[in-house]
C-alpha positions as CSV (number, residue, x, y, z in Angstrom):
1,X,20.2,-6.3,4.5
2,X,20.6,-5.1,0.8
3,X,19.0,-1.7,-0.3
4,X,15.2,-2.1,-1.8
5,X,15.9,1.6,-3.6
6,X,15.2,1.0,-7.3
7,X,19.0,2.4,-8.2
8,X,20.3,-0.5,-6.2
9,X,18.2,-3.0,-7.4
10,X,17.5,-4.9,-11.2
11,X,13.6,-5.3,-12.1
12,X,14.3,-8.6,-11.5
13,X,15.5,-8.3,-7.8
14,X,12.7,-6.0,-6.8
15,X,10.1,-8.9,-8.8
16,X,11.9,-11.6,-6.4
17,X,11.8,-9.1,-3.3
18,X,7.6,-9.0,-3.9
19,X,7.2,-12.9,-4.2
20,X,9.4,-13.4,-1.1
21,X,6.9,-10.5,0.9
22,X,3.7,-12.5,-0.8
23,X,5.0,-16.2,0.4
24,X,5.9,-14.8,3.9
25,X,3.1,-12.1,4.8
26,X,0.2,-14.0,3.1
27,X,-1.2,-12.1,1.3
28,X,-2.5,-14.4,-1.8
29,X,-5.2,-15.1,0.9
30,X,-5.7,-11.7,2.0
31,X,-7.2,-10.6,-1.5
32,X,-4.1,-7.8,-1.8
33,X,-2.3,-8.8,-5.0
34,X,1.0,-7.6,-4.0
35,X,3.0,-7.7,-8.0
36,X,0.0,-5.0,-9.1
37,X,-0.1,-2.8,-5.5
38,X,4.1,-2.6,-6.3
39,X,4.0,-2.5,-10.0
40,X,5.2,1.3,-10.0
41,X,7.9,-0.2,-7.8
42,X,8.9,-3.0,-10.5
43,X,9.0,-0.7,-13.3
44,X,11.1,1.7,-11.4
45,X,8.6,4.5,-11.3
46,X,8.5,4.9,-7.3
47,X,10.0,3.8,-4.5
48,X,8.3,1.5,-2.0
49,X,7.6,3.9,0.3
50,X,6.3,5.9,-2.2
51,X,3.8,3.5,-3.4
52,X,2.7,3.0,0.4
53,X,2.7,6.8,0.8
54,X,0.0,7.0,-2.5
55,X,-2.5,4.6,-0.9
56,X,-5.4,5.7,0.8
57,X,-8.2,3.0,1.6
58,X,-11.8,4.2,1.8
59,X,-13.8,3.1,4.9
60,X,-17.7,3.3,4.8
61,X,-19.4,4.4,7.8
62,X,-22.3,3.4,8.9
63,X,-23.4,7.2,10.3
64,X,-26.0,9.5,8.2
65,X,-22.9,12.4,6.6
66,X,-26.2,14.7,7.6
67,X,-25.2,14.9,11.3
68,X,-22.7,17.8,11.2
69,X,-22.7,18.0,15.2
70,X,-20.8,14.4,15.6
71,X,-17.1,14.0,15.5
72,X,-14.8,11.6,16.0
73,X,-12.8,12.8,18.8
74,X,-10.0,14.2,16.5
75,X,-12.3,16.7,15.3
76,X,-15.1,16.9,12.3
77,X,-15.9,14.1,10.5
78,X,-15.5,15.5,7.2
């Protein structure tokens, strides 16, 4: 397999590498709009793991924050 680093790789190459990962993985049905999640990637800004590194997703939970005795097993909540 060819390296995905940006100094290996044209803008074009890493454009075609993100289409191919959309077609096979699904994703234009998953709501994730893969060519704006890895635009840093494109431009040559970061590497992919990089960009996966800088996203965090925000869960909502359904318990009150006002409970300061609960945890989650891995320690406080917050």
């Amino acid at each position: 397999m060819k390296s995905t680093l940006i100094k290996d790789t044209t803008k074009s190459e890493r454009i075609q590498l993100i289409k191919e990962w959309e077609e096979t993985e699904g994703c234009e049905s998953s709501g994730i709009d893969l060519m704006t999640y890895f635009k840093d990637y494109i431009d040559g800004v970061k590497e992919i793991s990089e960009v996966n590194a800088a996203f965090n997703a925000r869960y909502v939970s359904e318990i009150p924050d006002n409970d300061s005795s609960m945890s989650c097993g891995m320690g406080m909540r917050r």
